[in-house]
N, C-alpha and C positions, 0 to 999 in steps of 0.2 A: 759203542758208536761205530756208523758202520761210512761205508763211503757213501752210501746213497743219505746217508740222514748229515752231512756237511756239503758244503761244496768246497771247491779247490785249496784254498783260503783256510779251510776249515772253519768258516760262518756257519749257523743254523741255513737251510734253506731259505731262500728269497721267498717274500709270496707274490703270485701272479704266475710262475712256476710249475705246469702241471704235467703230471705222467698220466697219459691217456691210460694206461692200461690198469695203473693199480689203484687210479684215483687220488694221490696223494699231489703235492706242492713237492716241487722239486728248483733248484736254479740250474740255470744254463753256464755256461763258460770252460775255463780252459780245467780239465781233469775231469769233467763229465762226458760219459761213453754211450752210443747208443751202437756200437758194433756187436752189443747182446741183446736180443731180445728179451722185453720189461727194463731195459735199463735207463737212468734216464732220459727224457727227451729234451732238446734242444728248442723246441719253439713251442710258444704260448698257446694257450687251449684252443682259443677263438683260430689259428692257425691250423689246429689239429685239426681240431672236431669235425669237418667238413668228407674228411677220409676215415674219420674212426673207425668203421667198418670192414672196409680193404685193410688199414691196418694190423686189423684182429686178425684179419684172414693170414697175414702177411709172418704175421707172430706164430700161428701153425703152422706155416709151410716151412719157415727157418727153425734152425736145432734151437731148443729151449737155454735158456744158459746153463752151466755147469758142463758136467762132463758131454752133455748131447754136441755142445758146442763144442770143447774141448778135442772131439772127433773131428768135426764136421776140418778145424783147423788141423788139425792132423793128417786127417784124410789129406787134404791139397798138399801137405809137407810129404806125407808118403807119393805122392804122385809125384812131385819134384826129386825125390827120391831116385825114384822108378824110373823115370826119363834120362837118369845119369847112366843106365845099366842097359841103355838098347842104341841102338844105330837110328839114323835116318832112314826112312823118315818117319819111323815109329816113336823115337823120342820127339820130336817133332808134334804129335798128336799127342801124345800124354800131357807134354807142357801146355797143349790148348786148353783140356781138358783142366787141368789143377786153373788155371790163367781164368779160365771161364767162369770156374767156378770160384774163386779171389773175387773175381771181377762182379759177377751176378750179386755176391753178399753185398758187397760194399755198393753195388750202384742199388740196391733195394733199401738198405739204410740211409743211403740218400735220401730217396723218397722218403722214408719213414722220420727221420728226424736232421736230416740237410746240416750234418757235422762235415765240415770243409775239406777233410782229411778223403772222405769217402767221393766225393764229387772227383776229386783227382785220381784215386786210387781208383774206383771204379771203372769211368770212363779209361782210364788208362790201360787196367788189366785187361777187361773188353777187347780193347782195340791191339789189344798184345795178340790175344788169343787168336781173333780174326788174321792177323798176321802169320800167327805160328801155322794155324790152316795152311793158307796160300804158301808160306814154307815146305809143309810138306804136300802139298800136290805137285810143287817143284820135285823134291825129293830130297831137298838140300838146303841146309841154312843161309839165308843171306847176310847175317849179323858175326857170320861164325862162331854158332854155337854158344853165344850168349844171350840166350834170350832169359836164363835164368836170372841172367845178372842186371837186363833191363828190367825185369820184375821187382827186383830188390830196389833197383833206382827209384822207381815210380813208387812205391812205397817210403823212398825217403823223402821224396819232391812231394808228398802228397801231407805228412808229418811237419815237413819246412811248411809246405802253406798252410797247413793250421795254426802252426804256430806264429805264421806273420797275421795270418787272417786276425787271429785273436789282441794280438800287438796293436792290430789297427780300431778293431771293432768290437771289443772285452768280450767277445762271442765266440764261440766254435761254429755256432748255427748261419751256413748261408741263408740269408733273406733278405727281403726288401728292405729298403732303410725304413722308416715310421715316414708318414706326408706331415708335414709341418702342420703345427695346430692340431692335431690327432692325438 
């Protein structure tokens, strides 16, 4: 038994449940992942299907899971590496770069299966990166040299809101609530 054949709980999967890409029944809720491509999805088919398409596309353009993946996270931890070992405002520009690229996965899996974790995390790194930018056309930190450490932050605040998200709404999946009588 595998993580994709229970959910959190360890229940059989729910039905109503579907992973667009491999075609199976899968449930949604707290300890299912969509930060890997084919993993499962967080919202119901009729929700999906409408982007099926873009998100095949979406599934090529991001590393496969396993070790394609295993890089891809690597790669960004090498770059946070990297940006310890130069001066401004070169590290500066590397932490854009790792940030962008944090940022680009997570606000894609947004899109692709709207796990609450990534809406924060996304937007967040984003908007780190853009930041790191304008730092170094400065030439100089305006956080003092922590922006590595607002990176880690926005990855815990994004973790904390999944985990209230789900406290409230047995879901990890941001969506709309159902219209009464639906």
């Amino acid at each position: 038994m595998t993580i994709h054949d229970t959910s959190g709980g360890g229940r059989p999967p729910a039905e109503g449940w579907h992973d667009v890409r491999a075609g199976t029944t899968r449930e949604s809720g707290f300890g299912t992942t969509c930060c890997v491509p084919g993993a499962r999805r967080a919202l119901p088919p009729s929700a999906q299907s409408d982007a099926a398409p873009a998100r095949r596309r979406l599934d090529h353009l991001l590393p496969a899971r396993g070790l394609p993946a295993i890089g891809y996270f690597a790669g960004v931890i090498a770059l946070l590496g990297l940006a310890q070992l130069l001066r401004a405002p070169g590290y500066l520009l590397v932490d854009a770069v790792a940030f962008l690229a944090a940022g680009s996965w997570c606000g894609l899996n947004f899109w692709r299966c709207r796990q609450a974790h990534c809406l924060v995390t996304g937007s967040g790194w984003l908007l780190l990166a853009m930041f790191a930018v304008a730092e170094a056309g400065l030439g100089r930190s305006l956080i003092g040299g922590d922006e590595q450490l607002v990176f880690l932050g926005i990855l815990a605040i994004g973790l904390i809101f999944e985990c209230v998200w789900y406290l409230m709404h047995r879901t990890s999946a941001v969506t709309r609530a159902p219209k009464a009588g639906a």
